[in-house]
C-alpha positions in Angstrom: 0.0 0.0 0.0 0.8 3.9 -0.5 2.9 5.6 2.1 2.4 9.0 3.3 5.0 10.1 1.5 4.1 8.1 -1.8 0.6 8.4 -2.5 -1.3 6.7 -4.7 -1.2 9.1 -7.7 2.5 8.6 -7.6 2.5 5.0 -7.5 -0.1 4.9 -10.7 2.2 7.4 -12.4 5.5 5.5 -11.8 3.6 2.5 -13.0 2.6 3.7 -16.2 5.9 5.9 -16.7 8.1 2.3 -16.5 4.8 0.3 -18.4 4.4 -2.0 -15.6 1.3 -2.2 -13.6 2.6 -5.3 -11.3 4.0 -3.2 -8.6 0.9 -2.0 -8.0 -1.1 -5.2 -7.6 -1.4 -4.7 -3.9 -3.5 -1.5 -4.7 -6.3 -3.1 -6.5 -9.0 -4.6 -5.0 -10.3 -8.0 -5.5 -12.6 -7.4 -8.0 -11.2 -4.5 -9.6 -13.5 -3.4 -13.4 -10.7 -2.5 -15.6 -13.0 -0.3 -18.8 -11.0 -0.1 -21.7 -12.5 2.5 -24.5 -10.0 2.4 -27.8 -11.7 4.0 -30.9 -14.2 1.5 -32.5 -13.9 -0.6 -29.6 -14.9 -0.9 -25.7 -14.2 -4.3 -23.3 -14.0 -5.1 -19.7 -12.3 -7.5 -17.6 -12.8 -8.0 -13.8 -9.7 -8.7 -11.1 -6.6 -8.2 -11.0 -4.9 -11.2 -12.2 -6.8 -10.6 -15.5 -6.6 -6.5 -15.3 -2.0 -7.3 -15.5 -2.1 -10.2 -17.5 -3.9 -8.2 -20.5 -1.7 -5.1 -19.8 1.5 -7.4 -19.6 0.3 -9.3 -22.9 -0.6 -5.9 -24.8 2.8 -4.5 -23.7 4.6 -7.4 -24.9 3.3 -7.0 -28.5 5.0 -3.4 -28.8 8.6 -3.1 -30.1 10.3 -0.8 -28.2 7.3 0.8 -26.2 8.6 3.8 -24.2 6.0 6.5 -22.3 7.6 9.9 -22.9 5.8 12.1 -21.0 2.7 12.0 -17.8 0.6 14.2 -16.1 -0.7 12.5 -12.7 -3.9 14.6 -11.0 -4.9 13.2 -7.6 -9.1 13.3 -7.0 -11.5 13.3 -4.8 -11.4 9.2 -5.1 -8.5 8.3 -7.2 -6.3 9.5 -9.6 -6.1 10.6 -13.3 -3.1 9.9 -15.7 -2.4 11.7 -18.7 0.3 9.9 -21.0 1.9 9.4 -24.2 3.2 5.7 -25.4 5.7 5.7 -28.1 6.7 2.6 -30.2 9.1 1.2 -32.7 12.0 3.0 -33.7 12.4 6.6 -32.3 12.2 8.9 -35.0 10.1 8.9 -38.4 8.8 5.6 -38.1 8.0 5.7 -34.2 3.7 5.2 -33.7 2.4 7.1 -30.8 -1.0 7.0 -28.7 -2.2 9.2 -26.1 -4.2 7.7 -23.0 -6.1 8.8 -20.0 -6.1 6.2 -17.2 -8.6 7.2 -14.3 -8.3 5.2 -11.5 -11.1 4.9 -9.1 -11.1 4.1 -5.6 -13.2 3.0 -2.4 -10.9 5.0 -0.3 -8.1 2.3 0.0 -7.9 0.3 -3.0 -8.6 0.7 -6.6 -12.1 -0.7 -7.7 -12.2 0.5 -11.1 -9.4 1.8 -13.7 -10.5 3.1 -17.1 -8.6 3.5 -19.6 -9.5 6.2 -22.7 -7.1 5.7 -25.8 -6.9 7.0 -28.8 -5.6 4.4 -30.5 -1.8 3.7 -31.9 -1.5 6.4 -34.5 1.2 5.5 -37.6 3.9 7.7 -39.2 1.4 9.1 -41.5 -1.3 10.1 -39.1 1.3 11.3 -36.8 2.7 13.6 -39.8 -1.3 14.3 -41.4 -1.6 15.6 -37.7 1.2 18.1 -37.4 0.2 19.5 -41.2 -4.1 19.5 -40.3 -3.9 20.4 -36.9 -0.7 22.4 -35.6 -0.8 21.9 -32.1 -0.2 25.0 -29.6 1.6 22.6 -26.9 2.1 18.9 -28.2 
């Protein structure tokens, strides 16, 4: 569990920055929803042995995943994470994705953790992206 001087918005955050939810396993609770909404596409599992193994099996999939940059918001109940996932070779052929985990809590342990994504974008999206839509702060 969290210390008082490492709460659980840090410990989500330092989970997603290294892309491993294990060390965290003591945080969720039994029967923990993980709600996963990727464009085109919304599933659920329930507990936490099925909640890692899909995250460990999805991460395993990636060449050379890396997160390069969060944004961790405590709440009222939980926490918020803001994060970009890169993959594959750094530079013009790297694919990115932005996510929003948001995890939910009964005041001690996290009971539900959702997970917004926009879905792996390629080299061409990225590029279509940066042309269409010039971002003030990427």
């Amino acid at each position: 569990m969290a210390t008082k001087t490492e709460t659980l918005t840090d410990r989500v955050e330092q989970a997603i920055q290294d892309l491993d939810l294990d060390p965290i396993r003591d945080l969720y609770h039994d029967d923990v929803v993980l709600d996963v909404h990727v464009p085109t596409w919304r599933f659920q599992a329930q507990g936490p042995d099925a909640l890692l193994n899909w995250y460990r099996d999805t991460v395993s999939h990636m060449p050379n995943p890396r997160t390069v940059w969060t944004r961790a918001t405590p709440t009222a109940d939980g926490a918020i994470v803001e994060w970009e996932l890169r993959v594959g070779p750094e530079g013009a052929e790297e694919h990115l994705c932005r996510e929003v985990d948001i995890f939910h809590t009964d005041g001690d342990r996290i009971t539900e953790h959702v997970i917004w994504c926009t879905g792996m974008w390629d080299p061409a999206t990225i590029a279509r992206q940066k042309a269409e839509a010039p971002m003030v702060r990427w």
